[in-house]
FIZA-274952 format. One record per residue (C-alpha): x, y, z. Coordinates in Angstrom, 2 decimals, decimal comma. Example, Ala and Ser with C-alpha at 12.3 -4.5 7.8 and 13.67 -1.06 7.14 Angstrom:
<sites>
       x       y       z
   12,30   -4,50    7,80
   13,67   -1,06    7,14
</sites>
This chain:
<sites>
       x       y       z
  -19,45   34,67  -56,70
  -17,29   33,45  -59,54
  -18,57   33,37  -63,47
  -19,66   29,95  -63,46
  -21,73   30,02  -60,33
  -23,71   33,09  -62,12
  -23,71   31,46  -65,19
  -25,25   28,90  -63,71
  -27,86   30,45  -61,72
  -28,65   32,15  -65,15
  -29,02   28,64  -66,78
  -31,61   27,51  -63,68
  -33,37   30,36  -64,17
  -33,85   29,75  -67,50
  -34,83   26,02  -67,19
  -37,58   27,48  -65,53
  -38,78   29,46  -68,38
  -38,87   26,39  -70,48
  -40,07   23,84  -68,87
  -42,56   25,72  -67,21
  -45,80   26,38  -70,07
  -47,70   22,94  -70,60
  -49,59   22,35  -67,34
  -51,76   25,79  -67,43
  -52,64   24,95  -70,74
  -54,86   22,38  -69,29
  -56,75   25,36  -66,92
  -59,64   26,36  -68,61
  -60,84   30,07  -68,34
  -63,13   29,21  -65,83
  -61,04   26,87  -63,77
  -58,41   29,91  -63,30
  -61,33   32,34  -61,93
  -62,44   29,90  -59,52
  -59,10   29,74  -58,80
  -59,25   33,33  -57,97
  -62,16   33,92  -57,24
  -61,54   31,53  -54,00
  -58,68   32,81  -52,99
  -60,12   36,84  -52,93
  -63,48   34,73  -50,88
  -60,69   32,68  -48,18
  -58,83   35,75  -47,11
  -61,03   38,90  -47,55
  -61,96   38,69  -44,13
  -58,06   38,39  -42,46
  -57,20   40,86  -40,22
  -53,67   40,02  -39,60
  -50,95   42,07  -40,07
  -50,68   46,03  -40,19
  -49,91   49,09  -42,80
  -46,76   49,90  -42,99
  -45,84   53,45  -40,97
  -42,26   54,08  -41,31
  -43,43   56,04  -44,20
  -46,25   58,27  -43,19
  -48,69   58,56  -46,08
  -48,80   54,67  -46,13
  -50,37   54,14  -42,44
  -53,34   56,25  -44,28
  -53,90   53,25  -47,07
  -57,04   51,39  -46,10
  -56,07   48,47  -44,89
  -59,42   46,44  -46,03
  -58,16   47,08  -49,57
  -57,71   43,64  -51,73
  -57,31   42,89  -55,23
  -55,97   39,84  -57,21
  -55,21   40,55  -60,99
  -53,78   37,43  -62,57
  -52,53   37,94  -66,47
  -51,70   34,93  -68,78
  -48,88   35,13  -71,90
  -51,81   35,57  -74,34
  -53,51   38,47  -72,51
  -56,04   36,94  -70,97
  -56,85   38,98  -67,35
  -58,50   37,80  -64,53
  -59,21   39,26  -61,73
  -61,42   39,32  -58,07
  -61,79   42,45  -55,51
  -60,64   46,19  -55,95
  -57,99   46,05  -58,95
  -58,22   49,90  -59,76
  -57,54   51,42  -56,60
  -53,91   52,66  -56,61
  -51,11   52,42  -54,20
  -47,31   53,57  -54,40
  -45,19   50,42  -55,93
  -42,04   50,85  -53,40
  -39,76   47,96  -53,37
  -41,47   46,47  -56,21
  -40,35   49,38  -59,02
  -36,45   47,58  -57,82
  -37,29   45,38  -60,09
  -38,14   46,93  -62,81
  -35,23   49,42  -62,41
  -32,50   46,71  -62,02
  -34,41   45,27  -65,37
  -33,87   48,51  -67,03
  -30,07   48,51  -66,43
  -29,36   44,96  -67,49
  -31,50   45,54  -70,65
  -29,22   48,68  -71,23
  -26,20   47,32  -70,00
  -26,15   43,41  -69,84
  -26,34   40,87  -67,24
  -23,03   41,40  -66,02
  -23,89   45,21  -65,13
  -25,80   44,10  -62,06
  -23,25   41,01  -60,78
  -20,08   42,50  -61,20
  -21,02   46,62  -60,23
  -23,74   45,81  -57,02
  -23,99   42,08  -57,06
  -26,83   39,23  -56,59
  -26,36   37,64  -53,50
  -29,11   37,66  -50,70
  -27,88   39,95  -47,86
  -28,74   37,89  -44,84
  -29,47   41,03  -43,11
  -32,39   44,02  -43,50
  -33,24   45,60  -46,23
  -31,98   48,79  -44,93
  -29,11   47,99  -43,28
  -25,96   50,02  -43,08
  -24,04   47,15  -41,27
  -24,46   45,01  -44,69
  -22,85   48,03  -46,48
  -20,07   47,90  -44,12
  -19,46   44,31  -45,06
  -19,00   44,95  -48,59
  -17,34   47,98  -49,15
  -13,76   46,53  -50,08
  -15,09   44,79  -53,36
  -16,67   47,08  -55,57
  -16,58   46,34  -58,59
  -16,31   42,48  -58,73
  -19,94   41,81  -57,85
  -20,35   42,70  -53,99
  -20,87   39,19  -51,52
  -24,10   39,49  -50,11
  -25,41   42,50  -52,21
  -27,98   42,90  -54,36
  -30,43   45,07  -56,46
  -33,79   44,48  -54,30
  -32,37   45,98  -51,01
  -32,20   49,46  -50,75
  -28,20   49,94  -51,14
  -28,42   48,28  -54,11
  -31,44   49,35  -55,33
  -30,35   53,11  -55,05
  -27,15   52,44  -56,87
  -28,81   50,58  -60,03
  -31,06   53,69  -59,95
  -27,84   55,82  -60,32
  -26,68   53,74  -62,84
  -29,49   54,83  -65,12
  -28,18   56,27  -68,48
  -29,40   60,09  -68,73
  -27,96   63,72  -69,26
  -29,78   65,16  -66,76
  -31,81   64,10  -63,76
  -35,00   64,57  -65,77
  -33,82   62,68  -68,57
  -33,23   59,64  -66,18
  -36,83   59,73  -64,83
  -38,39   59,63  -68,09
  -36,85   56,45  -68,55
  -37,29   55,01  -65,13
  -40,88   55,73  -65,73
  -41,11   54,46  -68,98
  -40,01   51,31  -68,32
  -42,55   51,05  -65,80
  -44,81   52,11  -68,14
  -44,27   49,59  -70,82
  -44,66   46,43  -68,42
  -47,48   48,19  -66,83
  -49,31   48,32  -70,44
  -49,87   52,37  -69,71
  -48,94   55,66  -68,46
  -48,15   55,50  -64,72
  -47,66   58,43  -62,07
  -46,19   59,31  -58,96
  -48,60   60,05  -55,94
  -47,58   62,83  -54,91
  -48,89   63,02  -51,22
  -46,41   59,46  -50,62
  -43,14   61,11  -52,66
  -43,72   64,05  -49,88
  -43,72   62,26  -47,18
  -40,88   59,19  -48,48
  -38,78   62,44  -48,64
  -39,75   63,88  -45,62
  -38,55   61,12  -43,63
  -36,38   59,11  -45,63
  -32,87   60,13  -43,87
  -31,62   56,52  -43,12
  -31,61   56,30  -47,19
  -30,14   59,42  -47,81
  -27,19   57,97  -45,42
  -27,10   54,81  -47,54
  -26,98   56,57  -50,72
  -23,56   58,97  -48,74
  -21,74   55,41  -48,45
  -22,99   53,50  -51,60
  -21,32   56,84  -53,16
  -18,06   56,57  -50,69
  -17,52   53,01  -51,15
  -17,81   53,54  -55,00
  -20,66   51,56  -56,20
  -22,52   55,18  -56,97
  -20,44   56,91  -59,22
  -21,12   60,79  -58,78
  -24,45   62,83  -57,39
  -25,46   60,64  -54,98
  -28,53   63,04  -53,83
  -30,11   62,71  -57,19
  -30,28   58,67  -57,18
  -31,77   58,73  -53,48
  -34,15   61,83  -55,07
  -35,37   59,18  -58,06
  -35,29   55,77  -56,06
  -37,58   57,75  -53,55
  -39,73   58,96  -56,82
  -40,10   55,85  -58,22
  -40,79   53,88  -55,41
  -43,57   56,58  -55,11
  -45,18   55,30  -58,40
  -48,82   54,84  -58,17
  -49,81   51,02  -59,17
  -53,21   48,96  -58,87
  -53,29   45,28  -58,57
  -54,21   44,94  -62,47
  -51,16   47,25  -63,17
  -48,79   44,77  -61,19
  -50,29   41,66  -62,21
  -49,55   43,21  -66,41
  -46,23   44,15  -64,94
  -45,50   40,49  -63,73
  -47,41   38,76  -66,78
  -44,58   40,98  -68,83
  -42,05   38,89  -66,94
  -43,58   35,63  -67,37
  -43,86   36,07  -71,40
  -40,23   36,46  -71,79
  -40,32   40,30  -71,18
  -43,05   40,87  -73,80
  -46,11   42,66  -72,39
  -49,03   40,45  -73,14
  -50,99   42,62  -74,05
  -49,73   45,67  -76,20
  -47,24   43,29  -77,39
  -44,04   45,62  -76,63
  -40,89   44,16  -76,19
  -39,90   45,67  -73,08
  -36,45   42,78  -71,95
  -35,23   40,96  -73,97
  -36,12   37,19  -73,30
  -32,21   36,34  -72,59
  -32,70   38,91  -69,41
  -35,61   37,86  -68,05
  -33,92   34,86  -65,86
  -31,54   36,60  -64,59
  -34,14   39,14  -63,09
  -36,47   36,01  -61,92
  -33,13   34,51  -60,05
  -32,65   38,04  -57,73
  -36,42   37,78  -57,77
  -36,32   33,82  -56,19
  -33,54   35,21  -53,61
  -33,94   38,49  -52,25
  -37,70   39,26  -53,43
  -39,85   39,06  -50,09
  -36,95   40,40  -47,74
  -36,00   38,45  -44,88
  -38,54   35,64  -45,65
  -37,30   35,02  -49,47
  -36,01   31,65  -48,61
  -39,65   30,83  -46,95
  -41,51   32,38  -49,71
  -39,61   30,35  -52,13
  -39,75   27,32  -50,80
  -43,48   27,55  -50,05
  -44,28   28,48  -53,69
  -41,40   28,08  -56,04
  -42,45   31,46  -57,52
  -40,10   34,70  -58,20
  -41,40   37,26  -56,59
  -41,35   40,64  -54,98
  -43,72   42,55  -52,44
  -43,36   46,16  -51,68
  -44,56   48,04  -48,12
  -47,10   50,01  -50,05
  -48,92   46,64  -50,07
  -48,24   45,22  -53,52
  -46,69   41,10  -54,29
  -45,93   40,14  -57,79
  -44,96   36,27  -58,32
  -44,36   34,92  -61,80
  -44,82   31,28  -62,78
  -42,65   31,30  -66,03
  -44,36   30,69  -69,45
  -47,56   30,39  -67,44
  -49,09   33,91  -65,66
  -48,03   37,11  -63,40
  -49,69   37,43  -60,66
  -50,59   40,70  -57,77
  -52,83   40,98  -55,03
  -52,36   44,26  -53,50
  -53,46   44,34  -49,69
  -51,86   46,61  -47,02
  -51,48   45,11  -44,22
  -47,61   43,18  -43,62
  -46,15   40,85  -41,64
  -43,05   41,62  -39,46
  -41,43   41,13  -42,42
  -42,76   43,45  -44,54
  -45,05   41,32  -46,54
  -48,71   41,60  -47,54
  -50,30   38,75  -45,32
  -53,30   38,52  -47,36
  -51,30   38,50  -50,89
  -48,79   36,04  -49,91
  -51,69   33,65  -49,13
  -54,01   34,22  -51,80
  -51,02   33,66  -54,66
  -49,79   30,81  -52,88
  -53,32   29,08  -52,96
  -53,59   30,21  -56,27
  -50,64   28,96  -57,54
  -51,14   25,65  -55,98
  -54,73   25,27  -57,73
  -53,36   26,02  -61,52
  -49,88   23,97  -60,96
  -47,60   27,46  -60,74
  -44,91   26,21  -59,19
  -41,97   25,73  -61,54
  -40,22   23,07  -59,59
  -43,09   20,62  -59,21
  -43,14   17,41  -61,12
  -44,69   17,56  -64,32
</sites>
């Protein structure tokens, strides 16, 4: 990818943050809990789709669990269903993490060291590492922060002196978009351990093809713990709203990225956020988003609301059926889509 194509990826991205405010303005209060109220009433009953079980702990969720938290730039919250009933965040906390090395380090940090290309392949595959191996360094081809090779490297390229000194910032990160303190679940972080030997491989060859720098076992250790986080659908739907106010949260007001980062994290968001079905997700919504096997799916309409529905039960490819439906309706009720005519 050469520097103008990111550049201007960057610039779309950010078209999308300003052009994107005036039509929710129009929703009042009431029109945007009808809106969700309808969707949580459409899809409560669905049955498709299954819990995760690759990961033990997460085949023990309850799979009738469903909650829609939608948070505007000003704070407001709405909500329908369970939104206080925790899950572990997996592949949504990439996010997060890759926003916590680009606020550190810049936008470059991510494009030229892991990359920001969709993979065209799974999310856990070693094949894709073999493809990139020879171009660490200048921003891999088909390589980015939201699969699990790069996700484990951007977690190793978290500033600390110690491994404990990197969690407490991984965390509070989290904790700042989330609006409060955040913790692992245990119980999941035993079992992701337990059984997470494919990643530990990844991490062996991320390390040997140079895109982890040193102590590869500690990133896999901390990508593991955070993906462990526990989150509830009002926690992910702050965490998105903190994305769609420029990286402010709405609601304690922290700065948590800086507005200049924020579309470069939506544009890895738009490409490699629902795994192999990003491009259908995309083109069915228009919204940035990311969904994690514990469940979770953040979207952000930019300038206009974060939105999560958590809801356990995924499609083959590893998406929450009911979520993907109920922010898709949604969106389409309150004008989300950032690509739609004004």
């Amino acid at each position: 990818m050469t520097r103008f194509t990111r550049a201007f990826g960057v610039a779309v991205a950010l078209s999308l943050l300003t052009v994107a405010a005036p039509r929710l303005q129009a929703q009042s209060p009431s029109d945007i809990q009808k809106a969700v109220d309808a969707a949580y009433a459409k899809y409560k009953g669905l049955q498709e789709g299954k819990n995760a079980d690759y990961i033990p702990a997460l085949a023990k969720v309850d799979p009738n669990l469903f909650g829609i938290a939608l948070v505007t730039p000003d704070g407001k919250v709405y909500t329908a269903g369970d939104v206080k009933t925790e899950v572990s965040i997996q592949s949504i906390s990439k996010v997060f993490t890759m926003a916590q090395v680009i606020q550190e380090q810049g936008l470059d940090s991510i494009s030229k060291r892991i990359g920001v290309d969709a993979t065209g392949a799974r999310f856990n595959s070693i094949i894709a590492i073999e493809g990139v191996k020879t171009v660490v360094g200048t921003g891999a081809p088909e390589m980015n922060a939201l699969v699990n090779p790069g996700a484990i490297s951007a977690t190793s390229m978290v500033t600390g002196g110690s491994a404990d000194a990197v969690w407490a910032k991984i965390i509070g990160f989290h904790n700042d978009a989330a609006g409060r303190q955040l913790s692992v679940l245990q119980d999941v972080y035993k079992s992701e351990s337990d059984s997470n030997q494919r990643n530990q491989a990844i991490g062996a060859l991320m390390l040997a093809y140079g895109y982890i720098k040193d102590n590869w076992q500690q990133a896999v250790d901390l990508y593991t713990r955070q993906c462990s986080i526990g989150v509830s659908a009002k926690d992910l739907g702050m965490m998105a709203a903190t994305l769609a106010a420029g990286g402010k949260n709405p609601v304690t007001g922290k700065r948590v990225l800086d507005a200049d980062k924020v579309p470069g994290v939506l544009a890895v968001m738009a490409t490699a956020g629902l795994y192999d079905d990003s491009g259908k997700w995309l083109y069915r919504t228009g919204l940035p988003g990311k969904s994690g096997v514990g469940g979770g799916l953040i979207a952000v309409s930019p300038g206009k609301f974060g939105i999560a529905v958590v809801s356990p039960p995924l499609d083959d490819a590893g998406n929450s059926v009911r979520a993907q439906n109920a922010i898709a309706d949604i969106s389409n009720a309150l004008g989300g889509n950032p690509y739609a005519a004004k």
